[in-house]
C-alpha positions in Angstrom: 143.5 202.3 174.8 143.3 201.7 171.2 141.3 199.7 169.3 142.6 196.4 167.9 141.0 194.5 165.1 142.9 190.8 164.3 143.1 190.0 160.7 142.3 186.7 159.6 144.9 184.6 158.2 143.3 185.5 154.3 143.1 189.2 155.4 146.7 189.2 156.2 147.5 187.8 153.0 145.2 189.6 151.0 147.2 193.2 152.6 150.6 191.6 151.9 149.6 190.9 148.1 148.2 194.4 148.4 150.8 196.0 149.4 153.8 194.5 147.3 151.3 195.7 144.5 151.1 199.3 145.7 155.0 199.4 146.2 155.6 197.5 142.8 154.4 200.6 140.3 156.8 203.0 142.2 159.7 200.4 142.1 158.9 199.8 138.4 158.9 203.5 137.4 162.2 204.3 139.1 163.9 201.3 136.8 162.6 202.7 133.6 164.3 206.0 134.3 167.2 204.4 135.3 167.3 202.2 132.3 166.7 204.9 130.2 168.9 207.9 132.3 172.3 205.8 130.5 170.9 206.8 127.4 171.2 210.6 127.9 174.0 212.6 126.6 174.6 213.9 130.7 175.2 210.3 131.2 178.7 210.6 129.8 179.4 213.1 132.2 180.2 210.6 135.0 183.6 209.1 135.7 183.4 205.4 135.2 183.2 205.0 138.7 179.8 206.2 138.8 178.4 204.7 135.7 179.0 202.2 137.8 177.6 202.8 141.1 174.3 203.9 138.5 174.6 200.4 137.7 174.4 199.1 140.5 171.8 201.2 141.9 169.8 200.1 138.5 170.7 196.2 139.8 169.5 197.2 143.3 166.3 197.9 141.8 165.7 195.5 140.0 166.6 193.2 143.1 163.7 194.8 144.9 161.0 194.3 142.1 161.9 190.6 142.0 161.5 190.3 145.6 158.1 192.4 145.6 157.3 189.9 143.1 158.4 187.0 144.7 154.8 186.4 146.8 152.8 186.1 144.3 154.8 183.6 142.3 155.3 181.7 145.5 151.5 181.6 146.2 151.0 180.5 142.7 153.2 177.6 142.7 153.3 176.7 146.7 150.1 177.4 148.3 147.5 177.7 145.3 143.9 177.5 146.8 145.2 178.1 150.1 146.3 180.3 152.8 149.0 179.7 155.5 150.6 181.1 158.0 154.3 180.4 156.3 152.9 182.6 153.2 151.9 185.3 155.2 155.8 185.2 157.2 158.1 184.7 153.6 155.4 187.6 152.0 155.9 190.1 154.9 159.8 189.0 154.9 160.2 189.8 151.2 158.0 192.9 151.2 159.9 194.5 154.1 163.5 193.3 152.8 162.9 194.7 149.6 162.6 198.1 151.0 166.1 197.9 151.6 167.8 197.3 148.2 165.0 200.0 147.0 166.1 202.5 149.4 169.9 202.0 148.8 168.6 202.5 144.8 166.8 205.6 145.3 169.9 207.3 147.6 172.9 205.9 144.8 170.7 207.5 142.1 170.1 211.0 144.1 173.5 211.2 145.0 174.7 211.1 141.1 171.6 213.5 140.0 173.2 215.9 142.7 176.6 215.1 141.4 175.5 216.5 137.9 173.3 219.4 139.6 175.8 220.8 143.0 179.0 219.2 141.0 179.9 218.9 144.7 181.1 215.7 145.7 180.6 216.2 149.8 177.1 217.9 149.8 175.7 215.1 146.9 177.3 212.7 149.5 175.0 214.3 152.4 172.1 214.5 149.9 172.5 210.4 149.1 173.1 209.5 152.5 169.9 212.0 153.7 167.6 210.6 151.3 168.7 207.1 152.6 168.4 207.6 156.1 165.2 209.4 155.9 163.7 206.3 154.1 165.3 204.2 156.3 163.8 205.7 159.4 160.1 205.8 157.5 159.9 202.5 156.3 161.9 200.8 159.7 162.5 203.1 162.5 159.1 204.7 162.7 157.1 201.3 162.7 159.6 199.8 165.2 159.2 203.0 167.2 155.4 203.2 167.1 155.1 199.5 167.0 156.8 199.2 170.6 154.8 201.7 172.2 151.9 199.5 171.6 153.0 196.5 173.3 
């Protein structure tokens, strides 16, 4: 049987502030590329259509830095000086929903740097989709499946 150590209340919400600051750096750096990627001459490149669907990826992004940041403004302005139990639930919420839009960011924007790279519409579809469902199954399906086995 494996050991099991239960985190305080302040632990808990000392990780989740950890954590959205651990994932915050990589979600930052991937929006500067993509800010900057429209400024490159390949850029032109793309149908319209997938200008906009970099766009949107670039908005997806940015949707999950806001929610990575969303804990600690919440702390600040709802539960300064204290810990509860409703922080630690809306910080893990946020934290784990903003994997999502990130995910969906990082698999849009792969599929349009294969599009310039293969020029193949079908295998930079399979490469997007890949690259989505392998994060996908990291960041969901292998806590869910390791996370029932210990129940």
């Amino acid at each position: 049987m494996e050991d099991v150590h239960r985190e305080t209340l302040e632990e808990e919400a000392t990780h989740a502030i950890d954590e959205a600051r651990m994932l915050l750096p990589g979600v930052q750096a991937l929006l500067g590329f993509q800010l900057v990627g429209v400024l490159n001459a390949r850029f032109a490149d793309f149908p319209h259509v997938e200008q906009l669907l970099h766009l949107g990826a670039t908005l997806l992004t940015a949707l999950a830095m806001a929610l990575l940041m969303t804990p600690a403004a919440y702390h600040r302005q709802v539960g300064r000086g204290v810990v509860t139990r409703r922080f630690v639930r809306v910080a893990s919420r946020l934290l784990t929903v903003a994997l999502v839009p990130f995910a969906t960011g990082i698999a849009i924007d792969l599929y349009l740097l294969a599009r310039l790279i293969v020029r193949d519409q079908v295998a930079s579809l399979a490469i997007g989709a890949a690259a989505w469902a392998m994060l996908a199954g990291l960041w969901y399906g292998l806590p869910h499946l390791i996370g029932s086995g210990r129940r």
